[in-house]
C-alpha positions in Angstrom: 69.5 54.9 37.3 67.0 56.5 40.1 63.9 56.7 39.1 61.9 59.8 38.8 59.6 61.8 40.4 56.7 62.9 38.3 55.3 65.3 40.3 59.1 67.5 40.5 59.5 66.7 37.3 55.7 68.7 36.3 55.5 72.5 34.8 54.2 73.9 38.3 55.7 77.5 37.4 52.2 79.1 37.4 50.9 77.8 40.5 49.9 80.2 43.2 48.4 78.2 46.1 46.6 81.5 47.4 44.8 82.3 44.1 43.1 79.0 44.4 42.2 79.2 47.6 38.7 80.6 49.2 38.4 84.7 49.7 37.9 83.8 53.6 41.1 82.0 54.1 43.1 84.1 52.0 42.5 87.1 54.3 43.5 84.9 57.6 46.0 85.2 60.2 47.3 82.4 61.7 46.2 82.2 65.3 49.4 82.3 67.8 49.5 80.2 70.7 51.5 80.7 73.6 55.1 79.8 73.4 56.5 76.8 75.1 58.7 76.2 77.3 60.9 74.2 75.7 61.1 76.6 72.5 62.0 79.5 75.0 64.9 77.6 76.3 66.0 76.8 73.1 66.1 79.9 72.3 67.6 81.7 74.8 69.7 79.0 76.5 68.3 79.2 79.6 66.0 76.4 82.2 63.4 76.3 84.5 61.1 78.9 82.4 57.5 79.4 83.5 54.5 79.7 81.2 51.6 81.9 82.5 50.7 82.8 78.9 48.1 80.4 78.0 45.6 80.2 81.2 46.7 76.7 81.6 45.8 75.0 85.5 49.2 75.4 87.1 47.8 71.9 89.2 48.2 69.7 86.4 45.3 67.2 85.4 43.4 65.1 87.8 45.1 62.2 89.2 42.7 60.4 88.0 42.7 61.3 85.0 46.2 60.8 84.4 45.4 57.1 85.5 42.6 56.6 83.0 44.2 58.0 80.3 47.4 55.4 80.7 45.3 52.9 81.2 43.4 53.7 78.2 46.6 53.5 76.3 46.4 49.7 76.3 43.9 50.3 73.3 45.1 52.6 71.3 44.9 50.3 68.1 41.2 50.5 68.6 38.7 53.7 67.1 37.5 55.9 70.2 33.8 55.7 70.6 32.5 58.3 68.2 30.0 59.3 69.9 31.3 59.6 73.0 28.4 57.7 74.7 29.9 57.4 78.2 31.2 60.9 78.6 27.9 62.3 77.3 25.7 60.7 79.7 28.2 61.8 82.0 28.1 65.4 81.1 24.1 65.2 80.7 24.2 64.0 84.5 26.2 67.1 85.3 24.0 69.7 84.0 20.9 67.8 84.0 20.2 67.5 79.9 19.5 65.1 77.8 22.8 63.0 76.1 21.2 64.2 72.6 21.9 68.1 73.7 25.7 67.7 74.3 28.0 67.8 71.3 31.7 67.0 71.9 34.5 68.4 70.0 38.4 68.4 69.8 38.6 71.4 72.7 35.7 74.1 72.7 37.1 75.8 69.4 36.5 73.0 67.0 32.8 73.4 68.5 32.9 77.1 67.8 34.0 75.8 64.4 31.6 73.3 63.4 28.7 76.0 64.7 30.1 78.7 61.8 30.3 75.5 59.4 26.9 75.3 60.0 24.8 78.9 60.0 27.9 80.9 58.8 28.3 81.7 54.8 29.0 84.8 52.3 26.3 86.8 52.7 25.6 86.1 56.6 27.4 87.6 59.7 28.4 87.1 63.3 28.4 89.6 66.1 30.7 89.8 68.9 32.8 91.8 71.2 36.2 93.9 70.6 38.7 92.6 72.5 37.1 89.1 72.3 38.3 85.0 72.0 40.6 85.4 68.8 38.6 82.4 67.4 35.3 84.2 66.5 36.7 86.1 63.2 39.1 83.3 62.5 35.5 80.7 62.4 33.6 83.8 61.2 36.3 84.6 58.2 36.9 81.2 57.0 33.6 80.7 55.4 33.3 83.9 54.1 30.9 85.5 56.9 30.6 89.0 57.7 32.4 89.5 61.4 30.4 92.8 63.2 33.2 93.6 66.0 31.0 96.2 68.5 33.3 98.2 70.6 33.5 97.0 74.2 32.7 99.4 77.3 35.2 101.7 77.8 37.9 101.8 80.2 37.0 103.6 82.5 33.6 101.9 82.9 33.4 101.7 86.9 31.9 98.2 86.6 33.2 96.4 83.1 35.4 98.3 81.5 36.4 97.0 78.3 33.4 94.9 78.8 30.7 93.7 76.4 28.2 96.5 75.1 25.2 94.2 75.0 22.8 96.8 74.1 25.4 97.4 70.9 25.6 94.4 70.1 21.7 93.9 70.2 21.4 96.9 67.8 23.6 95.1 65.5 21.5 91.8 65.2 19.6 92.2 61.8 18.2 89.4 59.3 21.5 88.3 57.7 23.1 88.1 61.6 22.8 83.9 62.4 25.6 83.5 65.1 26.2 85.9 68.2 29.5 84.9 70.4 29.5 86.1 73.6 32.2 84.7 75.7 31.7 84.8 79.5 33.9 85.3 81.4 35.7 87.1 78.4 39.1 86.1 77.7 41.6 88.4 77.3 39.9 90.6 79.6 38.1 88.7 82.5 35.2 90.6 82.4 31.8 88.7 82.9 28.2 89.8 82.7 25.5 88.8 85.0 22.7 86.5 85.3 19.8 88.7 84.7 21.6 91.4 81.6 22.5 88.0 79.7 19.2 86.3 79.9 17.6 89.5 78.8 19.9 89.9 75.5 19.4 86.1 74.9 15.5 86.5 75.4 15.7 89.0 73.1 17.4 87.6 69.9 15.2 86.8 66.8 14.4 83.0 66.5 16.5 83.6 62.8 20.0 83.8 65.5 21.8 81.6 67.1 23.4 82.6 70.5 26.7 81.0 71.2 27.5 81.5 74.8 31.1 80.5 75.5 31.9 79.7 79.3 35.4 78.6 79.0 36.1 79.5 82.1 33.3 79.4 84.3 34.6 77.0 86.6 36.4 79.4 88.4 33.7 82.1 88.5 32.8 82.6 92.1 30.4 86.0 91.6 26.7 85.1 92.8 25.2 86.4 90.2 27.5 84.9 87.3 24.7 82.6 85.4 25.3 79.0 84.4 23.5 79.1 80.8 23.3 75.4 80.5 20.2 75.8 82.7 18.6 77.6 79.6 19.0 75.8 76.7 15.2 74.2 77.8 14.2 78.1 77.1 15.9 79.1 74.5 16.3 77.1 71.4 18.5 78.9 70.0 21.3 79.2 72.5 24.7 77.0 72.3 26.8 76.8 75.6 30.7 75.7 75.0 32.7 74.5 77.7 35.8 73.0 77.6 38.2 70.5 79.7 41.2 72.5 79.0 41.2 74.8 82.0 40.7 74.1 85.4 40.6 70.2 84.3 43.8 70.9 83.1 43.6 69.0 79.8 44.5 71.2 77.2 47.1 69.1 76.1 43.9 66.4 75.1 41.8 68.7 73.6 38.3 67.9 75.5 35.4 70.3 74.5 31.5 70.2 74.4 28.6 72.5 73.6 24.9 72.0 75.4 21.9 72.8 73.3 18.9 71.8 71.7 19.0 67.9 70.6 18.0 70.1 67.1 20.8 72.3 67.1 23.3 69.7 68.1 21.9 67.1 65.3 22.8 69.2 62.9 26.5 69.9 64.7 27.1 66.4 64.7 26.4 66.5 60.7 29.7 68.8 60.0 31.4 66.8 63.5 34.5 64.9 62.0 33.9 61.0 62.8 36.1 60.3 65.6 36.9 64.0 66.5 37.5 63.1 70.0 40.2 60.6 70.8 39.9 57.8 73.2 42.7 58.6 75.7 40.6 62.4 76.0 37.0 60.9 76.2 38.5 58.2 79.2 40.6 61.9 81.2 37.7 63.9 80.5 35.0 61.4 82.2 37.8 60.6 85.1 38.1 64.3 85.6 34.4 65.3 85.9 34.7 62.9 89.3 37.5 64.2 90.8 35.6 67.0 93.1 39.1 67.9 95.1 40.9 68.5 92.2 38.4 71.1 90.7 38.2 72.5 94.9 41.7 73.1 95.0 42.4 74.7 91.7 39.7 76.7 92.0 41.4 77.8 95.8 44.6 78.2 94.3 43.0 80.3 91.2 41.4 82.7 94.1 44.4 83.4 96.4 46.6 83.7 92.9 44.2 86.8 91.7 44.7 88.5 94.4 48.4 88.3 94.8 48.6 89.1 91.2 45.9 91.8 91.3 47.4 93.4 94.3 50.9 92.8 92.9 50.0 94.5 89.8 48.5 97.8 91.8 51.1 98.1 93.9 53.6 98.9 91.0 51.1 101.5 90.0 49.8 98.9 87.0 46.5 100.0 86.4 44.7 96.0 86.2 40.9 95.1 84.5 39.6 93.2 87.1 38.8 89.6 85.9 37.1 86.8 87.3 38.7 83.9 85.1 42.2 82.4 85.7 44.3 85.2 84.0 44.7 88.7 84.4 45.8 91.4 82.0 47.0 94.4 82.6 48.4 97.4 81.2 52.1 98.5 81.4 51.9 101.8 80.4 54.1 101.8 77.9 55.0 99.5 75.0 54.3 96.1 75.8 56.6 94.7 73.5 59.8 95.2 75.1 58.2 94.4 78.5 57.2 90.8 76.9 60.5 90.5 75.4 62.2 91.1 78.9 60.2 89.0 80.8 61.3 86.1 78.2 64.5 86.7 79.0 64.0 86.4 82.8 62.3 82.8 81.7 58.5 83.9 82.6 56.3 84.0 79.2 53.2 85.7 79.3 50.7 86.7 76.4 50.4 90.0 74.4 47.3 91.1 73.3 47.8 94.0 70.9 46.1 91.8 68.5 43.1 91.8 70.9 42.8 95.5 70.3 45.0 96.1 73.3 47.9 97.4 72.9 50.1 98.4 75.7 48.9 95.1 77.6 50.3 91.9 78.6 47.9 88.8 80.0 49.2 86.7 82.4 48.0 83.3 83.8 47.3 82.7 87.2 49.8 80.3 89.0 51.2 79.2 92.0 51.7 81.4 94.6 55.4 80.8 93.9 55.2 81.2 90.4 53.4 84.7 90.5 55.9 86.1 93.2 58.3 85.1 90.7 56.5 87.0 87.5 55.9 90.0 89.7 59.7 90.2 90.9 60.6 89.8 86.9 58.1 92.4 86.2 60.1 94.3 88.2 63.5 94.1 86.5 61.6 94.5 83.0 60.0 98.1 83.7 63.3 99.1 84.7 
C-alpha cells in the first residue's frame, strides 16, 4: 500500500496565501523581463530572432572574462568568497575608494534592494521620477514604503523632455522621505542630467535622506558634462552610487552589481547582504572584465555609431525619438504600440514596451549591431504598415 502524504492529506480549504502575506507584496506586480529568444521561437515557430529589448551589449562578454569564468568552473564545489575581497579592491582601484565603500550585490537591483531593506518601512517614503527604473516602487512597495512618483519634464522640454524635475522632486523631500532614486542616465528614457544640477540637488538633501544615484549605464555616456558621482561619496555621506556589470561588460547573464558609499552606509548594507550573494564564476568575469580596456572601447564605438543609425532611422520615418545617451532608445510610434510590438515579434525582432513606464504609445529598443538595427528598422517598416 503507498504510503501517504500528510501534507495532501491536511484540511487546507481555508488557506489564502495572499491574506497572509505583507500589505506591500500583496499590492505588487511582477516585474517583466524581456522575452527571450528561444521562448519567441517557440512560440512562433520561427529562427534567428533578435533581442534588442533588454539593453543587453550586443559584443558579448569580455574574452577574458569568458576565460575566467570557465576556469573558475573547476571550483564550483567550493563557497565564492563572500566578501568579494579581490573584486573589491579591484573596484576601489577603479574609482579610487576605499574596499570598505563598495558593496557588491547579485546585479545592481539586489543593491537597490538591500538599500530599501534598510531605510525603507511603513510610515517612510521614497522619491523618484515618472517614467523611471521599474525597480524603485517594486523595492519601495515591498516593505510597505510610501513611493512619491514626481512627474518628469514634459515632452516637449527642448533639452530633457520627459526628464527628471529635480526641483520637484526636491520639494517633495520632507522628514519621513529616507531614500531618493535618481537614475542617470534614466532608463526607459535616456535622458541624463548634468554635473553641476545633480551636485546641487544632492548638496541639498537633509542629512535624514539617503541619495541613491543609479549609473547603470554610465559607461557609455560620452556628454562632458555627464558627472561620475563615485568621485562624491567623500562629500556626501549620504549618497549611494550603483553600477552594475550587466551592460557594456556584458554580464547580465552573471548578475554582477556594486554600490560605492560611505564605509558607514555600506556596513550596514552588508548587514541585510545575503552571505554569498555573489557567486564565484561572477566575482572571477567581473574582475577579468574590469581589465579588458578594448572590450569596453569597442562597445562603447559600436554603442555610438548604433544611436545614430537608430536615431536617424527613427526620424526618417517621421518617429518622433527622446534623445538618449545610454545604449537604448525609445521612441514613440504614434499610435498603439501594442500591435507595433506584436508585429515586430512576428518579424523575429523583440523590443520592449513601456506603457507600464507611463508611456504609452512607445516602444524601447536596444542598441545593436549595425546589422542588427538595419534589420529592426526595415521590420519597423513592415509593422507601421
Amino acid at each position: 500500500m503507498a504510503s501517504r502524504n500528510p501534507v495532501s492529506d491536511t484540511n487546507l480549504g481555508g488557506f489564502d496565501a495572499a491574506a497572509l502575506a505583507v500589505d506591500g507584496v500583496r499590492g505588487l506586480t511582477p516585474y517583466q523581463p524581456g522575452k527571450p529568444v528561444a521562448a519567441l521561437e517557440r512560440e512562433l515557430g520561427i529562427r534567428q530572432a533578435i533581442k534588442m529589448a533588454s539593453n543587453e551589449n550586443p559584443l558579448g562578454p569580455s574574452p577574458q572574462a569568458v576565460e575566467a569564468a570557465r576556469a573558475a568552473m573547476s571550483e564550483a564545489h567550493i563557497y565564492p568568497d563572500g566578501a568579494g575581497f579581490e573584486l573589491k579592491a579591484a573596484l576601489a582601484t577603479r574609482h579610487g575608494v576605499e574596499p570598505d565603500a563598495i558593496t557588491l550585490g547579485n546585479g545592481s537591483n539586489e543593491v537597490l534592494e538591500l538599500i530599501a531593506r534598510a531605510w525603507l518601512a511603513p510610515g517612510r517614503a521614497s522619491v523618484f521620477s515618472a517614467h523611471a527604473f521599474a525597480v524603485y516602487p517594486l523595492v519601495t512597495q515591498a516593505v510597505g514604503a510610501e513611493a512619491r512618483v514626481i512627474d518628469a519634464l514634459p515632452a516637449t522640454d527642448l533639452e530633457q523632455p520627459y526628464g527628471h524635475d529635480l526641483a520637484g522632486m526636491q520639494k517633495a523631500v520632507d522628514d519621513t522621505v529616507r531614500v531618493v532614486f535618481v537614475a542617470n542616465p534614466n532608463n526607459p528614457t535616456g535622458t541624463w542630467v548634468g554635473r553641476s544640477a545633480l551636485e546641487a540637488f544632492v548638496a541639498a538633501m537633509p542629512a535624514t535622506t539617503l541619495v541613491v544615484i543609479d549609473e547603470a549605464y554610465a559607461e557609455y555616456v560620452e556628454q562632458h558634462d555627464y558627472p561620475d558621482t563615485t568621485q562624491w561619496v567623500s562629500r556626501y555621506p549620504n549618497l549611494i552610487v550603483t553600477r552594475t556589470f550587466s551592460k557594456i561588460q556584458g554580464l547580465a547573464g552573471l548578475r554582477l552589481g556594486y554600490s560605492i558609499s560611505s564605509p558607514a552606509v555600506a556596513e550596514l548594507l552588508n548587514r541585510v547582504r545575503q552571505p554569498f550573494n555573489v557567486n564565484a564564476l561572477a566575482q572571477a568575469a567581473g574582475l577579468a572584465a574590469l581589465g579588458d580596456s578594448s572590450h569596453i572601447e569597442r562597445s562603447v564605438r559600436v554603442n555610438r555609431e548604433g544611436l545614430v543609425q537608430l536615431g536617424e532611422g527613427l526620424r526618417e520615418r517621421g518617429l518622433r525619438v527622446i534623445p538618449s545617451v545610454g545604449n537604448f532608445i525609445t521612441f514613440d510610434t504614434g499610435r498603439d504600440a501594442g500591435p507595433v510590438f506584436e508585429a515586430l515579434q512576428r518579424e523575429g525582432v523583440i523590443t520592449r514596451p513601456v506603457e507600464n513606464y507611463g508611456l504609452p504609445g512607445h516602444l524601447r529598443v536596444t542598441v545593436s549591431t549595425a546589422e542588427d538595427n538595419e534589420r529592426f528598422l526595415q521590420a519597423l517598416d513592415r509593422a507601421l504598415a
